[in-house]
N, C-alpha and C positions, 0 to 999 in steps of 0.2 A: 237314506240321507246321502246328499253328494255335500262334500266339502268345495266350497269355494277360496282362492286368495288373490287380493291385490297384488300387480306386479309392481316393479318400480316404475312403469310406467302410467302408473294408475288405472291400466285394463283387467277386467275382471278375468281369474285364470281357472279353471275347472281343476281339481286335485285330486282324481278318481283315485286314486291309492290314499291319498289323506296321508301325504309325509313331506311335502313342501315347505320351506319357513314359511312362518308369517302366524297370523292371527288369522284364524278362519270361519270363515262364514259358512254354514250349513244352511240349507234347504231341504224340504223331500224333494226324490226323486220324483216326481211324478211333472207331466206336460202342464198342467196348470197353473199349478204353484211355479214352476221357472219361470213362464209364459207371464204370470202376474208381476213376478219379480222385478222382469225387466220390463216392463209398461209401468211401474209403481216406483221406480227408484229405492229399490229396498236395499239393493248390493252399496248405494253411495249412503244410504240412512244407515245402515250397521257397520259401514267404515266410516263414517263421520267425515268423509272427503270424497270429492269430486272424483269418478271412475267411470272409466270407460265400457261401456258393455258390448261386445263383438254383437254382431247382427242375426249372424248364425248360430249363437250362442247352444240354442237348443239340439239341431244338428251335428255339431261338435259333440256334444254330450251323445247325442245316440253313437256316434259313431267310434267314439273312444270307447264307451260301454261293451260295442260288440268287439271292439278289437281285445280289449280286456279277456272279454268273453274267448273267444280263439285264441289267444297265446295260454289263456288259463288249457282249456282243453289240449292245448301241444305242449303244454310243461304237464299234464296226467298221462298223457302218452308218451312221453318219453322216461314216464316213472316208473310204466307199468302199472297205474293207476286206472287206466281209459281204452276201452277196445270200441273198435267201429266194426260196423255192417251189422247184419241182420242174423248171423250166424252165431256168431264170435259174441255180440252183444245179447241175444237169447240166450247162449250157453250159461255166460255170467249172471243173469236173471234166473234162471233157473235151481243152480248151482247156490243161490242168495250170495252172491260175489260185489253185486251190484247195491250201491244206495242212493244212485238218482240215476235219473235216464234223460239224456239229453234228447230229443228228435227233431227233426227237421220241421220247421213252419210251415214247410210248403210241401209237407208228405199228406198222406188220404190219412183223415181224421179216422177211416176206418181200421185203416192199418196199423195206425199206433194203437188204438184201443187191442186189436186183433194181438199185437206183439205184447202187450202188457197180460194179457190173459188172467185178465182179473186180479192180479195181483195189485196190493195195494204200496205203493211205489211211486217216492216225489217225481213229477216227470216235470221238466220245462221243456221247450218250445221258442227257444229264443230267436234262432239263426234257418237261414234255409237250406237246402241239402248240399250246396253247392259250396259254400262260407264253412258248414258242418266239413266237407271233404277237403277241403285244404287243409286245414288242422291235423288231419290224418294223413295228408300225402296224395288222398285219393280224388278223382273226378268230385264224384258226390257221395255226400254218408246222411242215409237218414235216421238212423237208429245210433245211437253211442251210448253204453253204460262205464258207470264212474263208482271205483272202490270207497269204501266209505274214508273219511279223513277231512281235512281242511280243503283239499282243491274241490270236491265236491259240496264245502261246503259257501265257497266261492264262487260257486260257476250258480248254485242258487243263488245266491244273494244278487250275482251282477245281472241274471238275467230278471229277478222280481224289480231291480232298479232300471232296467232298459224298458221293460214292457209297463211299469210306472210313468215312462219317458216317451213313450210310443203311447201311453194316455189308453193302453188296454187291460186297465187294471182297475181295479177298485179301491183296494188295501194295498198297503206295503206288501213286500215276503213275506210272513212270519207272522203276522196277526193282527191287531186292530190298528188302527191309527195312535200313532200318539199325539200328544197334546201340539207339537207343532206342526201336524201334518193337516190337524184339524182349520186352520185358519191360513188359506192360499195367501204366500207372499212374505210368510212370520219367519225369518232369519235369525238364526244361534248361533252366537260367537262364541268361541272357542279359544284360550290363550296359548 
């Protein structure tokens, strides 16, 4: 679910943390349901007032998502939470240090398989090796494991709502649909 809210200027504003004033509009995350949203006037029907909806609306969303995504991973590195490469992130997999494994999009679908070595371990796939390595410092990281706790439990969540938003998903994170995710376009207000 991504929170939405009215600005004072009546444009619709995304609230990807969900701590903004206001009354808030919920949607799923996912490309269809926002896509229906704003072709259907649903952001002005669940405020009961005239608003504005940016054009880009859905790009904004992906790209805050992934920026989320990267400062999450550079606040687990800087905790000692999150190590990168292929080494450093094996060791922790190995050692069971690790309870998600972040990988690059754009690494060999062989090699992530080949790195997980059957183990059975949430992997996402959100960011490419290149976005994955600034977070660390580095050129490029395609491997990164994450200590268990809340920022891994974060960096899941944002990346099942990015790739919900990237329309390469089926389900939410976490399991079936719920009742509003069932019906593109159905907005929950929130006081």
């Amino acid at each position: 679910m991504i929170r939405f809210v009215i600005g004072p200027d009546g444009a619709v504003v995304p609230d990807l943390a969900a701590t903004l004033p206001g009354r808030g509009l919920w949607l799923s995350a996912r490309a269809d349901v926002i896509e229906t949203a704003c072709k259907r006037g649903v952001f002005a029907k669940a405020a009961r007032a005239a608003v504005t909806v940016p054009a880009d609306l859905p790009a904004r969303l992906r790209e805050g998502v992934e920026r989320r995504i990267v400062e999450t991973l550079g606040l687990a590195r800087r905790a000692g939470q999150a190590v990168a490469g292929h080494d450093k992130a094996g060791a922790w997999l190995r050692e069971g240090r690790a309870a998600l494994v972040v990988q690059a999009c754009d690494g060999s679908p062989e090699e992530r398989r080949r790195f997980l070595g059957g183990r059975e371990m949430p992997v996402v796939a959100p960011l490419p090796a290149a976005t994955l390595g600034a977070a660390f410092g580095r050129e490029r990281a395609v491997h990164v494991a994450v200590a268990p706790g809340r920022l891994a439990g974060m960096l899941q969540t944002e990346a099942g709502r990015l790739a919900g938003l990237r329309g390469t998903m089926t389900e939410p994170a976490g399991g079936s649909p719920g009742p509003d995710d069932r019906q593109a376009g159905t907005a929950r207000q929130a006081g």
